[in-house]
C-alpha positions in Angstrom: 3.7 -26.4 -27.0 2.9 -23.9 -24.4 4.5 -23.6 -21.0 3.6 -23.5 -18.2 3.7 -20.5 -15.4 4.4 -21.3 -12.3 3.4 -18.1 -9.5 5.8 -17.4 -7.3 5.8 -14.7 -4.6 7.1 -11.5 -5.4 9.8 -10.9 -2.4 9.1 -7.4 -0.7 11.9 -5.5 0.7 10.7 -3.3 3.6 13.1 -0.6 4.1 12.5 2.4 4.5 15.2 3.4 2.4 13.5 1.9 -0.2 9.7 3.4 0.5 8.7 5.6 -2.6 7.9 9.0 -1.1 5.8 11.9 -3.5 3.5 14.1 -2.4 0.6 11.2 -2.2 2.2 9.6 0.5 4.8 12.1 2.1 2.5 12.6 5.3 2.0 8.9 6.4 5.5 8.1 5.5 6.8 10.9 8.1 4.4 9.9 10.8 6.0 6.2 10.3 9.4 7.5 10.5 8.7 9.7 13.6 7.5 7.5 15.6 7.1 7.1 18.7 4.8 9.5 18.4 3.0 11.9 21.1 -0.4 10.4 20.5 -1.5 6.9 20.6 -3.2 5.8 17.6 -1.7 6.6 13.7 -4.6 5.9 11.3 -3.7 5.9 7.7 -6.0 5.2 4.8 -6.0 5.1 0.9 -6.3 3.3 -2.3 -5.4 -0.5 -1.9 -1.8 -1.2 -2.9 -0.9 2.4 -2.1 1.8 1.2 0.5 0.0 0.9 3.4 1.4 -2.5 4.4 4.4 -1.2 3.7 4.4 1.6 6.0 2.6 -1.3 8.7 6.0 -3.2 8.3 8.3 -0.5 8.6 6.8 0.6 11.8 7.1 -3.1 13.3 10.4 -3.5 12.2 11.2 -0.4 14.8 8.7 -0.9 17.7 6.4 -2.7 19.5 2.9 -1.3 18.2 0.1 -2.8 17.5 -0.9 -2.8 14.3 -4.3 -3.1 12.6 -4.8 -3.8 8.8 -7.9 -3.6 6.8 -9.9 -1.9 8.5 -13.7 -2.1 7.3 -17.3 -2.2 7.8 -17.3 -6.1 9.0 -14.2 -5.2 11.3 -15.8 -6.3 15.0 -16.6 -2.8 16.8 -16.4 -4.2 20.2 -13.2 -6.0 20.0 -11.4 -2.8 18.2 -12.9 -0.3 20.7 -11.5 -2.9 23.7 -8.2 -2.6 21.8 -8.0 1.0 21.5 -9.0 1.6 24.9 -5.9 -1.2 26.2 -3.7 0.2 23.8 -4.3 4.0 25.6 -4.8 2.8 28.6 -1.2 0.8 28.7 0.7 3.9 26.6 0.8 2.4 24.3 0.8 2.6 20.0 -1.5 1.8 17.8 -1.3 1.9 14.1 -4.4 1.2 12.0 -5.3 1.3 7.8 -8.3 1.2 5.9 -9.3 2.1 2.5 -11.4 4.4 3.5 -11.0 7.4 6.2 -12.3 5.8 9.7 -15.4 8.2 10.2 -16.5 7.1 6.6 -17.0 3.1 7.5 -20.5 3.5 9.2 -19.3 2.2 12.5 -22.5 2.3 15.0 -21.1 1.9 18.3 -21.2 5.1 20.0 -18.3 4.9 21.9 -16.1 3.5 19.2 -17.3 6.7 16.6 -16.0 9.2 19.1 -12.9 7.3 19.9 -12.1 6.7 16.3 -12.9 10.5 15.7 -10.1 11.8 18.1 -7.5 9.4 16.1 -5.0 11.2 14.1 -5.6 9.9 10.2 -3.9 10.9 7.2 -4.8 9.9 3.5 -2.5 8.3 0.9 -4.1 9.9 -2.6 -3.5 8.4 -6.0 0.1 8.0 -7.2 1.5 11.7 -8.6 3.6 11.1 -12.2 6.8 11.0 -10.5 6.0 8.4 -8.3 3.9 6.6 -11.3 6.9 5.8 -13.0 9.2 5.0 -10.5 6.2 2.2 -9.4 6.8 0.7 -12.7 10.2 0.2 -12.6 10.2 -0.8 -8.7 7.4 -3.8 -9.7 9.1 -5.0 -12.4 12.5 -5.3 -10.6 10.4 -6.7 -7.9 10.0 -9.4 -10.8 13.5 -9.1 -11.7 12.7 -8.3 -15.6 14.7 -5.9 -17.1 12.2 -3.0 -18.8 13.3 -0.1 -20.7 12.7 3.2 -20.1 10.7 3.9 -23.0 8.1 0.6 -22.0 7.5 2.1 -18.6 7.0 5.8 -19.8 4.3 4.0 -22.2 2.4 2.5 -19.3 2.7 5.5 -17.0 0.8 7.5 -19.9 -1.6 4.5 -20.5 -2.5 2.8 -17.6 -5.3 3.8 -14.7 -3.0 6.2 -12.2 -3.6 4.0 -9.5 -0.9 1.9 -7.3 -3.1 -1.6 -8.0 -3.2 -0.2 -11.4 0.0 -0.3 -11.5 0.8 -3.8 -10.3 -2.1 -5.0 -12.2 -0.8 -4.4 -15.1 3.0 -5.6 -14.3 1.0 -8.9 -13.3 0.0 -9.3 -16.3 2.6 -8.5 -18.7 4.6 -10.8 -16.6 2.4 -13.7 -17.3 2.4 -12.5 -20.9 6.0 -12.4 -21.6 6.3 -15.5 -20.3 3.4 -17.6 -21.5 4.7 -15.9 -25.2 8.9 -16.3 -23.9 9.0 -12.6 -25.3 10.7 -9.6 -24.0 8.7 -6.7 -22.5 8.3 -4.6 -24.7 5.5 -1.6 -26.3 4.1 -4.2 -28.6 3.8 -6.4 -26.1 2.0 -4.4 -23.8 0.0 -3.5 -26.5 -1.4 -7.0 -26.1 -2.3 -6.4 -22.6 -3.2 -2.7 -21.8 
């Protein structure tokens, strides 16, 4: 007999308190913590689940700013350039993420390109090995499984050194342990990785 699992949604604390900082992220985390800031518009971009959101909800929990996720290609120049220009004209704060650095998303509008070039923007790189394995253990208590130490130092030596990587991969074990009612444990995650 097999059983069934149900998904549930992984509950995100986020406090600052609680933010993993490392040398990947160390920059956009300070500018979050700073704020208000002396400029109006905070871009940050990087890898997706690098902590991005994370950073967007730790700056609305302390302010008013608006804030702008997602960022891409297909994101409507006008309206963003009518925003930006509001959100300087009214002193205002904007905060705005994107996989990719701003400049790099082949926006046409002139006025938009030179606005978006005067934006302070700072880059989330891939997840350093300290921060690697503390992921692991923060996504799995996200879960609330209990992992060993020895399980999470496999992954960090095994799995793509990415933060979706990462919470690919503790996806999946999940649903693994359960679907088999087994532990985590190496030979387990042999199965998946």
């Amino acid at each position: 007999m097999s059983q069934t699992v149900f998904k549930f949604d992984v509950n995100h604390d986020y406090s600052p308190e609680n933010f993993l900082v490392s040398s990947s992220n160390r920059e956009a985390f300070e500018h979050i913590k700073s704020f208000p800031w002396n400029f109006y518009a905070l871009s940050i971009h990087g890898p997706k689940a690098s902590g991005k959101t994370y950073l967007a909800n730790i700056l609305a929990a302390k302010s008013n700013a608006i804030i702008i996720e997602d960022i891409n290609s297909q994101t409507p120049q006008v309206e963003l350039l009518h925003t930006l220009n509001k959100v300087k004209e009214t002193n205002g704060h904007v905060l705005l993420t994107s996989e990719k650095p701003l400049n790099k998303l082949g926006f046409a509008l002139p006025d938009l390109v030179s606005r978006l070039s005067a934006i302070v923007s700072v880059h989330i790189d891939k997840p350093d090995a300290e921060i690697f394995h503390l992921l692991f253990a923060r996504y799995f208590a996200a879960r609330q499984l209990k992992v060993s130490d020895d399980v999470i130092a496999y992954l960090a030596g095994r799995v793509e050194r990415s933060f979706l990587g990462a919470t690919q991969a503790v996806e999946k074990i999940d649903k693994l342990s359960l679907e088999q009612k087994r532990n985590i444990t190496i030979p387990l995650v042999k199965q998946v990785i």
